[in-house]
C-alpha positions in Angstrom: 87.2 67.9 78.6 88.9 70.0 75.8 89.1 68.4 72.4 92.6 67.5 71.5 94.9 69.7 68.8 98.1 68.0 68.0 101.1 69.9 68.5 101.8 70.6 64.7 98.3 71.2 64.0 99.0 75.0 63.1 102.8 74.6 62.0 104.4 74.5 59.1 107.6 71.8 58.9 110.6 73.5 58.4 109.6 76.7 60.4 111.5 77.6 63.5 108.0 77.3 65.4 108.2 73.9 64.2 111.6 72.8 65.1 110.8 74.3 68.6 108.1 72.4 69.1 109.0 69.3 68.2 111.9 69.1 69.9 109.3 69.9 73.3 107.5 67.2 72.3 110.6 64.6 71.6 111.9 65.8 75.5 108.7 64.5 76.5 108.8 61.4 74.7 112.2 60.9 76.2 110.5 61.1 79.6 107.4 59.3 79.1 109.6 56.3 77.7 111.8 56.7 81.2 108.8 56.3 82.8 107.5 53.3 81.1 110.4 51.6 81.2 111.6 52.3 84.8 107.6 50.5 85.8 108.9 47.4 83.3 112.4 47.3 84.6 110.9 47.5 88.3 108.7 45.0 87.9 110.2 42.6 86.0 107.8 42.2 83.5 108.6 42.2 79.2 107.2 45.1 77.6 104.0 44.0 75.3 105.6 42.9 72.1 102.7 43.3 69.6 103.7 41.5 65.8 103.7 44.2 62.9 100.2 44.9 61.3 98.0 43.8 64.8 96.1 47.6 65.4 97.6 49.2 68.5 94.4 49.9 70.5 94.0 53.0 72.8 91.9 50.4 74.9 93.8 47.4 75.3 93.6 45.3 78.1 95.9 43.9 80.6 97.6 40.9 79.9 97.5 40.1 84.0 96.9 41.8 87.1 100.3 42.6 87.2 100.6 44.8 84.0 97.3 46.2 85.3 99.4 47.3 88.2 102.4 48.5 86.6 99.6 50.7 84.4 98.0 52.0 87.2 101.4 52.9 88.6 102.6 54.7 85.2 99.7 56.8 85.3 100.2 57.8 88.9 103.5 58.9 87.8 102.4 60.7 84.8 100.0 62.5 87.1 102.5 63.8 89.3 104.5 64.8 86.8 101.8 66.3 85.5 102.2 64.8 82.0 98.6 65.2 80.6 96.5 62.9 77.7 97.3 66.0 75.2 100.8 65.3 76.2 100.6 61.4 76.0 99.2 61.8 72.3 102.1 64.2 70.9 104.3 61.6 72.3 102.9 58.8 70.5 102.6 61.1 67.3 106.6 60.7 66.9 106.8 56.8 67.3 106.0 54.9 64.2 104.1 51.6 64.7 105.9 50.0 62.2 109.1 49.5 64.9 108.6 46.9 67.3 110.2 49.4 69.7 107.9 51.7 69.3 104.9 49.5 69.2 105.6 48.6 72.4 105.3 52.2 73.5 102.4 52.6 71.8 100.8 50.0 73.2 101.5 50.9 76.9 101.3 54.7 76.4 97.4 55.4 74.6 96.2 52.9 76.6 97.4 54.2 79.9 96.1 58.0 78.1 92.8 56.5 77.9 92.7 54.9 81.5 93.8 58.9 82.7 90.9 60.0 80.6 88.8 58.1 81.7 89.4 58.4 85.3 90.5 61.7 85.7 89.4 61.5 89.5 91.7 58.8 90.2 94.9 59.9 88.3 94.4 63.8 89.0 95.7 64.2 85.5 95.4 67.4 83.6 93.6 67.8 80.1 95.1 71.2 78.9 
């Protein structure tokens, strides 16, 4: 698997190149977030509300079988819409763990990257 390069590794704010590509990368996020909370609003189950200053961690657990299932079925979804981990990561590099919002997000979205990277068998995902 390729290392990851975030998408403004090699660009310079303010530069057209920029403003292109982070306005890629905040479509995507719009998606992913559609995603996630479609599985939530499905399933009827809260998002994980994580207090300010707890660590959002790539590999956190499940609270139940159930949000292991909603998981499972985000990265399926990902996976056929061919949303790769590279993808997942720019996402998460515009939400800002200091918003509850957000830290929600980020507490669904690296750890269902990290269940796609680590079973890329399973979720057929992409890692360009």
């Amino acid at each position: 698997m390729p290392c990851y390069t975030a998408w403004n590794a090699n660009l310079s704010p303010g530069t057209p190149e920029y403003v292109r590509a982070e306005a890629e990368v905040k479509e995507k996020l719009q998606s992913i977030k559609h995603i996630v909370d479609y599985y939530y609003r499905a399933n009827s189950f809260d998002m994980p509300n994580l207090p300010e200053g707890v660590a959002i961690d790539a590999f956190r657990q499940p609270r139940s079988a159930k949000e292991s299932a909603i998981r499972e079925a985000i990265c399926h979804h990902f996976a056929c819409d061919a949303v790769d981990v590279s993808s997942l990561y720019d996402a998460c590099s515009l939400l800002d763990e200091r918003r509850a919002e957000e830290r929600s997000y980020l507490a669904v979205i690296l750890p269902s990257a990290t269940l796609i990277r680590q079973n890329p068998e399973k979720f057929k995902g992409s890692y360009n």
